[in-house]
VMD Tcl script that draws the C-alpha trace (Angstrom):
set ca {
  {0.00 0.00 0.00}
  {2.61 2.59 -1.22}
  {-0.10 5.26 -1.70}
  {0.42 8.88 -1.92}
  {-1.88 11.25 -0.83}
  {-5.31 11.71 -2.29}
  {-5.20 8.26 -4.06}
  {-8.56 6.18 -4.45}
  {-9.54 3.67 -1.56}
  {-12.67 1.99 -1.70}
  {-14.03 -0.43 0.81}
  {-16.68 -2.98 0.23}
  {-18.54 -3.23 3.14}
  {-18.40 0.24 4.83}
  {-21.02 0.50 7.10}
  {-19.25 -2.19 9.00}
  {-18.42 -1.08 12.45}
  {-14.91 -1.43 12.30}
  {-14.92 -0.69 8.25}
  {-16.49 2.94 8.62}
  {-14.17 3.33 11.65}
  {-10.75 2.45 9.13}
  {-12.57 4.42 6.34}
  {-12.61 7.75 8.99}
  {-9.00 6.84 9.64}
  {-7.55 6.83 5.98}
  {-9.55 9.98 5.38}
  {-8.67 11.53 8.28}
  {-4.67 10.97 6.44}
  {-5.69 12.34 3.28}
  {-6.96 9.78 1.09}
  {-9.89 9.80 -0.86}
  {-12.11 7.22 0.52}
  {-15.61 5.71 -0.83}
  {-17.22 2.83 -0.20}
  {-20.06 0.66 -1.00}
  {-23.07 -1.30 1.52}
  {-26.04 -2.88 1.07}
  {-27.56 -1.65 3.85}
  {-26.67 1.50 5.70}
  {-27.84 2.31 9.13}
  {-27.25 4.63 11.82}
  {-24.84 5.11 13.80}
  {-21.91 4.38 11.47}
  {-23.90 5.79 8.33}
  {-24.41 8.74 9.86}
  {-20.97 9.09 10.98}
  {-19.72 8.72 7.14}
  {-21.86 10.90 5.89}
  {-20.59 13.23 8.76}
  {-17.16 12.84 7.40}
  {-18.31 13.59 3.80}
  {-18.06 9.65 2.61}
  {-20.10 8.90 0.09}
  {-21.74 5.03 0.63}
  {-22.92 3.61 -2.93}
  {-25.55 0.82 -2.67}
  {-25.95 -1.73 -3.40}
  {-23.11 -4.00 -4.14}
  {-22.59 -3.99 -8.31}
  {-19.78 -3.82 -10.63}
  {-20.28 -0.58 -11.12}
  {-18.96 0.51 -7.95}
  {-15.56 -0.08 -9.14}
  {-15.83 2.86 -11.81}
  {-13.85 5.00 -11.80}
  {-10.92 2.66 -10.59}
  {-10.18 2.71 -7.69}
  {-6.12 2.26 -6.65}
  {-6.94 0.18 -3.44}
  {-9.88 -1.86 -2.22}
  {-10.44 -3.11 1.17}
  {-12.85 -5.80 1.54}
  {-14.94 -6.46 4.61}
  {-15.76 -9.69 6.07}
  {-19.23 -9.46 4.87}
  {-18.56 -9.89 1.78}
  {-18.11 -13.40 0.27}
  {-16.44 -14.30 -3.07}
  {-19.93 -14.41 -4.96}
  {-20.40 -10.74 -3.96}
  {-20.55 -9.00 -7.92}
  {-18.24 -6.43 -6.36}
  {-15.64 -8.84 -5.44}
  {-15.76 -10.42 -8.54}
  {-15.12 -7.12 -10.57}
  {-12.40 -6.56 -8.11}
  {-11.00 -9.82 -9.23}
  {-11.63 -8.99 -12.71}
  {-9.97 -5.95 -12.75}
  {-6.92 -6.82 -10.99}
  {-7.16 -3.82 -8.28}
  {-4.48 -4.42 -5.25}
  {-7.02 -5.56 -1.90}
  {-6.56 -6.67 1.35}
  {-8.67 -7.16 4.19}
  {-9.60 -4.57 6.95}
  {-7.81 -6.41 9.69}
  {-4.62 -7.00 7.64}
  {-4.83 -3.02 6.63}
  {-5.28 -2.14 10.09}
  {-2.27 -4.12 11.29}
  {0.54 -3.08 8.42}
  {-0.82 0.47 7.96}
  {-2.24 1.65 10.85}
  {-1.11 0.07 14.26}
  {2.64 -0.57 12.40}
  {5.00 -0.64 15.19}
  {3.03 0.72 17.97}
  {2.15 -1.03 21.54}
  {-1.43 -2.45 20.51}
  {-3.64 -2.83 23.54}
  {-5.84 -5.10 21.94}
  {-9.42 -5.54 23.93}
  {-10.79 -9.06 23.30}
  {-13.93 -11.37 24.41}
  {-16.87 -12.73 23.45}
  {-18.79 -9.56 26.06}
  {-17.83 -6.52 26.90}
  {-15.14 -5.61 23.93}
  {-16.67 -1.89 22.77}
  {-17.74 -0.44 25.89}
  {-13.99 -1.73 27.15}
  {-12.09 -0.40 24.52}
  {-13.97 2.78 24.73}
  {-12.83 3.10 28.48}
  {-9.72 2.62 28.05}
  {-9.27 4.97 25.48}
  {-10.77 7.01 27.42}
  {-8.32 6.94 30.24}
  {-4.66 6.72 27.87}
  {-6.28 10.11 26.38}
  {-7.22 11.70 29.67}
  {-3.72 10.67 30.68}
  {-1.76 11.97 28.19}
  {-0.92 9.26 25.99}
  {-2.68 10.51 23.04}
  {-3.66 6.78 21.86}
  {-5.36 6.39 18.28}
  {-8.62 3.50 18.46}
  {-10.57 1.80 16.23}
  {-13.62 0.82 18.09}
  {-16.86 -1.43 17.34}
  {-19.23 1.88 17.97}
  {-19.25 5.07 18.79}
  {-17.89 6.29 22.54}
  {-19.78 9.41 23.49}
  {-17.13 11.04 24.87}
  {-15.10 11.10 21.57}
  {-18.05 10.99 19.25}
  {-16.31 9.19 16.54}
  {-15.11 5.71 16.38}
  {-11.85 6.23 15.63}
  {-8.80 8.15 15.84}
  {-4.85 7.93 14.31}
  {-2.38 8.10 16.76}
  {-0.30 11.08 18.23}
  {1.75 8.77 20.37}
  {3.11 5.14 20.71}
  {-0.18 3.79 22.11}
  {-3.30 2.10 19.38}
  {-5.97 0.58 21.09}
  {-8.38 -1.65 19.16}
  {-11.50 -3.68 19.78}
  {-10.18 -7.57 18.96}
  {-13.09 -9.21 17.00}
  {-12.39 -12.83 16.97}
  {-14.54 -13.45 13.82}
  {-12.89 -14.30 10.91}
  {-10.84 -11.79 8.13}
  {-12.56 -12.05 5.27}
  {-13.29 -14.68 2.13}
  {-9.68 -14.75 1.45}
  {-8.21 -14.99 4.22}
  {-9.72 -17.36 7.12}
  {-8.38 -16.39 10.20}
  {-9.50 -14.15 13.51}
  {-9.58 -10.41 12.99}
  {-6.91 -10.10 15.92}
  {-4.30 -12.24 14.53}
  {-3.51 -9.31 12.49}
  {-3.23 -6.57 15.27}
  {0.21 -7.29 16.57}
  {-1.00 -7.73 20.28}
  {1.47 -6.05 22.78}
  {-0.62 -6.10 25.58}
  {-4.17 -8.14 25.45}
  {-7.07 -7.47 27.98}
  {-9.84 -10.53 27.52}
  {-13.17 -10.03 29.02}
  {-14.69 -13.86 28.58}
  {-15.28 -16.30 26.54}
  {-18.10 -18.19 25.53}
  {-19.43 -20.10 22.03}
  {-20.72 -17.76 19.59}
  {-20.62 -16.71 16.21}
  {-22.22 -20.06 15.25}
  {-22.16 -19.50 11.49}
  {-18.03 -19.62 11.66}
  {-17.17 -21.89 14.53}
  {-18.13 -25.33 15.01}
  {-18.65 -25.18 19.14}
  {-16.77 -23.92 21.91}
  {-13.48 -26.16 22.00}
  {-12.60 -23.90 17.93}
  {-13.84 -20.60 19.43}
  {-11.25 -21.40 22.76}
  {-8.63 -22.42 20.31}
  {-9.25 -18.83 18.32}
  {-8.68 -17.08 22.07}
  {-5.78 -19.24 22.59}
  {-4.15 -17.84 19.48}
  {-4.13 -14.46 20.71}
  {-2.58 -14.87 23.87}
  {0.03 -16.86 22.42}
  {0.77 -13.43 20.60}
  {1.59 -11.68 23.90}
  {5.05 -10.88 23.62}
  {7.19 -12.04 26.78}
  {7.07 -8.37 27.87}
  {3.48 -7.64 27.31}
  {0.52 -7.77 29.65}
  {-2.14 -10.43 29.39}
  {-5.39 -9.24 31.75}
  {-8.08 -11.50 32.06}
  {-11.57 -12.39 33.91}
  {-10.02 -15.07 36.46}
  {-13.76 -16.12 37.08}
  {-14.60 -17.27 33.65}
  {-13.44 -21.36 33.64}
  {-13.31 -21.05 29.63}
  {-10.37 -18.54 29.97}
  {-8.45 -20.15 32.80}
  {-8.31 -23.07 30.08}
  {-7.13 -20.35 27.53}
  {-4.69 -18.30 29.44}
  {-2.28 -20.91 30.52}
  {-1.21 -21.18 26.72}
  {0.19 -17.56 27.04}
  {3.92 -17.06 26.81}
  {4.29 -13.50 28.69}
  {5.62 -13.48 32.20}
  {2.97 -10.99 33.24}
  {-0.46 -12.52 33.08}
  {-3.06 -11.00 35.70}
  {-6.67 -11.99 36.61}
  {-9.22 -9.78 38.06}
  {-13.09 -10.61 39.36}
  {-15.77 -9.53 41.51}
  {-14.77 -12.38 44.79}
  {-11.15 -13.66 43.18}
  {-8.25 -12.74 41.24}
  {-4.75 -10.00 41.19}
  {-7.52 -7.27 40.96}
  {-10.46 -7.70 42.62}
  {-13.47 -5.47 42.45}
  {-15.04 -4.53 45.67}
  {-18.75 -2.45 45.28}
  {-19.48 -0.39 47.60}
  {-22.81 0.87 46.09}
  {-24.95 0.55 42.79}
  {-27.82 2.06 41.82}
  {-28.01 5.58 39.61}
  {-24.03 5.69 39.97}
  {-21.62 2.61 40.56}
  {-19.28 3.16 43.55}
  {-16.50 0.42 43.77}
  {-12.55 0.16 44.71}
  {-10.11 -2.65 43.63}
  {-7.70 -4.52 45.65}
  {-4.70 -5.64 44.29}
  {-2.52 -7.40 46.94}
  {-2.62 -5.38 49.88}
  {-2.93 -1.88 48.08}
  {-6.46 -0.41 47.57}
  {-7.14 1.65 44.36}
  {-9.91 3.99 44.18}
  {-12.43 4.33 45.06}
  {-13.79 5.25 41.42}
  {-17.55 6.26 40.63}
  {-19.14 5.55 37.18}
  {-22.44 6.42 35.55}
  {-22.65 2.88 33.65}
  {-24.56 0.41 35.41}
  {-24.41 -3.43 35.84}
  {-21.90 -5.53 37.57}
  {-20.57 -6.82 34.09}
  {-19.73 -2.92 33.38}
  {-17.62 -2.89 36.81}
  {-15.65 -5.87 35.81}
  {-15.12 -3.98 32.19}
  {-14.08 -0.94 34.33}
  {-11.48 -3.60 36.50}
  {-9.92 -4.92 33.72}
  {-9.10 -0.89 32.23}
  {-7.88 -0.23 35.70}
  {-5.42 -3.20 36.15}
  {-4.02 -2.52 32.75}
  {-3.75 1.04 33.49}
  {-1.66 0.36 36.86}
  {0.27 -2.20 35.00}
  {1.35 0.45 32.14}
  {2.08 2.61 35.68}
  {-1.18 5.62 35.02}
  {-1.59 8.08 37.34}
  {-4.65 6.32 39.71}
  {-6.10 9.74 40.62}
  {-6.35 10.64 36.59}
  {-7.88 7.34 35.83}
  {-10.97 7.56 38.56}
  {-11.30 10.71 37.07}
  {-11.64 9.48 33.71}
  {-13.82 6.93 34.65}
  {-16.47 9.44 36.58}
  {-16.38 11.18 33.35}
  {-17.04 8.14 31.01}
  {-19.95 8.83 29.30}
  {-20.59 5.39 27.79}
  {-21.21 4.07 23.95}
  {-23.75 4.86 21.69}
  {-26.11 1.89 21.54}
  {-25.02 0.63 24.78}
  {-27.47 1.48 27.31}
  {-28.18 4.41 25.24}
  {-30.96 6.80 26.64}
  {-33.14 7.57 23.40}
  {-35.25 10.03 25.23}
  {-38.65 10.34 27.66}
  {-41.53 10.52 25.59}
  {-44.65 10.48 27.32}
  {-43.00 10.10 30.69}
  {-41.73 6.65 28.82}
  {-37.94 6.33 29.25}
  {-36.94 4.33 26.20}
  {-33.19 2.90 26.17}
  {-31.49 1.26 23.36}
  {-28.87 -1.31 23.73}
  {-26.83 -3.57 21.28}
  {-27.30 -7.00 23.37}
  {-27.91 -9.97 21.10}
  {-25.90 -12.81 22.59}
  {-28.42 -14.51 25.92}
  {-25.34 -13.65 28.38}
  {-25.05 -10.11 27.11}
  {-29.43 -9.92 27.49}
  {-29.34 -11.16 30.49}
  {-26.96 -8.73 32.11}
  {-28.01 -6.02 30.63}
  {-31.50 -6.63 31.54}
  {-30.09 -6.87 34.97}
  {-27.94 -3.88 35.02}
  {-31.12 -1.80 33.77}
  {-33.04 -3.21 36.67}
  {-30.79 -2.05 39.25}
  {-29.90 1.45 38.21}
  {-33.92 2.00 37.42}
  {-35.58 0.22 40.10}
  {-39.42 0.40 41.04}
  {-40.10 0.93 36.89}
  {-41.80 -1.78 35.36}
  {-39.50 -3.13 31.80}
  {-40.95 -4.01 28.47}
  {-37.85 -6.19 27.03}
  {-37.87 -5.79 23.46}
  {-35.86 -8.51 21.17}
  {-35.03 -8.86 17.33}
  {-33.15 -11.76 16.80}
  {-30.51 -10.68 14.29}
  {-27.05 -12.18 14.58}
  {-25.94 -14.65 12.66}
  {-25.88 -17.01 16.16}
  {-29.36 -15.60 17.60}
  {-31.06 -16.66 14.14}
  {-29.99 -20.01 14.55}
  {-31.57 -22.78 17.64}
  {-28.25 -23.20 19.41}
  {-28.81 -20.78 22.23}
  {-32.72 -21.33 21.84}
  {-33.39 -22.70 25.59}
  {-30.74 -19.76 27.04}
  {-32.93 -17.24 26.22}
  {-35.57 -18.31 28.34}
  {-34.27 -16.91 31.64}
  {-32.10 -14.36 29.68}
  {-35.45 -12.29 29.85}
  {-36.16 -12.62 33.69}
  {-37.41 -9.54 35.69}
  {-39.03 -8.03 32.49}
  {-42.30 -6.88 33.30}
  {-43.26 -8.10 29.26}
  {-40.84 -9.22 26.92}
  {-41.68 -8.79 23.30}
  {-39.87 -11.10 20.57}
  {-39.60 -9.67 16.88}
  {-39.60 -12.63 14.01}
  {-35.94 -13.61 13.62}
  {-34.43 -11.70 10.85}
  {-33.53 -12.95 7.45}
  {-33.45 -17.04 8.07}
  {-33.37 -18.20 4.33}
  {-30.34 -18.99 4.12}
  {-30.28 -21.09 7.05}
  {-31.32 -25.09 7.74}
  {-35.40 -25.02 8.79}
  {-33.88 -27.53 10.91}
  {-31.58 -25.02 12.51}
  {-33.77 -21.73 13.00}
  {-34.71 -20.07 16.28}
  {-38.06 -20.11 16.82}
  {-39.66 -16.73 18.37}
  {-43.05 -18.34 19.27}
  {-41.07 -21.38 21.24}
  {-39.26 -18.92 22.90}
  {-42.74 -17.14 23.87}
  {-44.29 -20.45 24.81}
  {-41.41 -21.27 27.23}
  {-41.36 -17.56 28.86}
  {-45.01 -17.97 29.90}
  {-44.74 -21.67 31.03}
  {-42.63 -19.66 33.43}
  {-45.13 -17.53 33.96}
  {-44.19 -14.79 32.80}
  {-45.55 -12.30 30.54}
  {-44.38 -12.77 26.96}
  {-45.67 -12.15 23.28}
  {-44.26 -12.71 19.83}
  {-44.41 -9.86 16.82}
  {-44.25 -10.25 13.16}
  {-42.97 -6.63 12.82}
  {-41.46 -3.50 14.48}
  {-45.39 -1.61 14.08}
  {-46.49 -4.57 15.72}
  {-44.73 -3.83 18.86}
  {-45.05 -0.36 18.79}
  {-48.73 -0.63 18.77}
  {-48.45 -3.01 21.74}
  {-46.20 -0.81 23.50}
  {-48.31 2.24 22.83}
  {-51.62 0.28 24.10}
  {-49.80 -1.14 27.63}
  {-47.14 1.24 28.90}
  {-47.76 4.24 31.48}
  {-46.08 6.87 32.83}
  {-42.55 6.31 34.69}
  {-42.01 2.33 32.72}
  {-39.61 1.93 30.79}
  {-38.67 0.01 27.63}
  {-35.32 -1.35 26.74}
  {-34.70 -2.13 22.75}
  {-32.21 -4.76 21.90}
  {-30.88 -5.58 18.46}
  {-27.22 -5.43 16.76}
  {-29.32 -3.94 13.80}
  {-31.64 -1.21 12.38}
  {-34.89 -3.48 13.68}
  {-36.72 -1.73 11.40}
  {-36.49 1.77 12.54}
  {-38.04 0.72 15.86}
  {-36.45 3.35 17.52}
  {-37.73 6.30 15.59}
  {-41.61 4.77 15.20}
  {-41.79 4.23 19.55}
  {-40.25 8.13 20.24}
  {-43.41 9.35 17.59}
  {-46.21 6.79 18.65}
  {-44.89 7.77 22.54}
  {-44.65 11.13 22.63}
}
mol new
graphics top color blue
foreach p $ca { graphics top sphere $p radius 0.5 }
foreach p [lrange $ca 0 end-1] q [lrange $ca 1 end] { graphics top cylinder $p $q radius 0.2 }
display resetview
């Protein structure tokens, strides 16, 4: 990629969270960037067309005129995509995002690479956070936006990149984990569970994916880990580094001590027989807290400032899509949140219930993933939804191109919520729920969205029908 300033990159694939992220970056050092999706949606197509990028859709051939002098090619994209195929055709140079990121952007720099099957954005957004409020002028590449930077990205001013470490695979070409290509100095890894069913087989090839990584700690680097997860305890004794450290909530080098929870988190964290903090925080949930933990131990370990970093931390203003407050219409608080994996429901469910307690939830759910789609966490979901005061369940999205045999099923899912007896119902679209919503909620409840997607503009129709 010996490209001088102003030459043509185009990405297939841009709306990708970590694509529209690398396409700010290489505009942001004076290259002319476009890009092509087949489906924009906020908040990373709003954020291109913030930086002036223009998104063509949908995929064709035609995207490729003019010629472009590099492509980048997201993992979305398979090798029966017309766009790759011109690109084939036409002989352009290409490479994959994660492969660009590592040779072009992160280079020679200490990569703090934030990994895990939960937790990775609103992590990496911390802890970018913190190196910037402590001087270390980091660049990121992060898997949505972080409020307090309002962009997703950012080059580097100093030694320091820190990226979100997706452990899905490259791209068509080139079959591997996104993180292999990041050059790891220093690895924080939040948990590990199966997931991402459409790539791995079952837990045993997404452990041996994890494994990979922290076999990529160098001897000097920092491995820290959740000691309390028995999947990484497998993975982390394949690291080579002489400094791994564990943190939890009851074990581990750094352990997380709450002192209060509610509106604001109050905790402290003892590592040997020195107390840090105590720090404050306006994200809730005790899975946040661990997140929070982990930035903290690797911030001690790189020898931060502790005052600076509890002050970051108060100041943290969390992630768009994360818990995201959409707004109060009709004394209805609705919140929006990117949870799609049972584990990261579940929690977040919980964490919503604590810092709002004495308001009655409506749990709303489009299945949307490529894992969520699919049976294999069918059952999990059943108690994922507990302490809802009504869960609704949208129609899984696009299943045709899986095995009837292997589809979730939103109407089992209903049936086994109210066996529990529980309140549950199923929806065959986003006006569906809105209507039920509309008909059933009061003053002071509160409904939580969930969905890695659009969900058909949910978001938008419940803020009119509401207010």
């Amino acid at each position: 990629m010996d490209l001088k300033k102003g030459s043509h990159i185009h990405l297939i694939g841009i709306c990708g969270t970590a694509m529209a992220s690398l396409a700010g970056l290489l505009k942001d050092r004076g290259y002319k960037v476009t890009g092509s999706d087949s489906n924009p949606y906020p908040p990373m197509s709003t954020q291109l067309e913030s930086l002036g990028i223009q998104i063509q859709k949908p995929y064709r051939k035609e995207n490729l005129n003019p010629k472009p002098d590099f492509v980048i090619v997201g993992n979305v994209i398979s090798a029966s995509n017309e766009e790759a195929q011109e690109l084939m055709k036409l002989n352009i140079p290409y490479t994959s995002l994660p492969k660009a990121m590592g040779d072009f952007i992160i280079e020679n720099r200490d990569c703090i690479c934030i990994s895990g099957t939960h937790g990775k954005t609103t992590t990496t957004s911390m802890m970018s956070w913190v190196f910037d409020q402590t001087g270390k002028k980091p660049g990121f590449l992060i898997g949505g936006i972080p409020k307090n930077f309002s962009q997703s990205f950012r080059n580097p001013e100093g030694n320091v990149f820190v990226i979100e470490g997706d452990e899905y695979d490259t791209a068509f070409f080139d079959k591997v984990p996104k993180f292999v290509h990041y050059k790891p100095k220093n690895v924080i890894l939040t948990s590990i569970e199966f997931d991402h069913a459409d790539i791995y087989k079952d837990l045993d090839a997404v452990k041996q994916a994890f494994t990979r990584l922290v076999r990529m700690v160098p001897r000097d680097g920092f491995l820290v880990c959740w000691g309390e997860d028995a999947n990484i305890r497998d993975v982390k004794a394949e690291c080579n580094s002489k400094n791994v450290f564990t943190y939890g909530i009851k074990t581990g080098d750094f352990v997380c001590e709450i002192l209060s929870m509610g509106e604001k988190s109050k905790f402290q964290v003892k590592h040997k027989q020195q107390v840090l903090g105590p720090f404050e925080m306006s994200v809730s949930g005790e899975y946040n807290l661990l997140n929070a933990t982990a930035v903290i131990a690797m911030a001690f370990l790189m020898k931060e400032d502790m005052a600076v970093v509890a002050k970051a931390l108060q100041s943290f203003e969390g992630v768009k899509r994360r818990q995201e407050v959409l707004g109060e219409p009709g004394g209805v608080l609705l919140i929006e949140d990117f949870a799609h994996h049972p584990t990261a429901v579940r929690e977040t469910l919980k964490g919503i219930l604590t810092k709002y307690k004495g308001r009655r939830v409506f749990a709303v759910f489009e299945p949307r993933s490529a894992t969520s789609r699919r049976k294999v966490f069918q059952k999990d979901y059943v108690e994922a939804f507990h302490g809802a005061h009504e869960t609704l369940i949208a129609q899984a999205f696009d299943q045709s191109k899986i095995n009837e045999d292997e589809r979730f099923s939103t109407d089992e899912l209903v049936t086994d919520i109210k066996k529990k007896g529980r309140q549950a119902f199923s929806y065959p679209s986003s006006d569906a729920i809105v209507e039920h919503i509309k008909g059933h909620s009061s003053k002071g409840d509160l409904v939580l969205i969930m969905s890695n997607g659009g969900f058909d503009g949910i978001y938008g129709k419940l803020m009119k029908a509401l207010s």
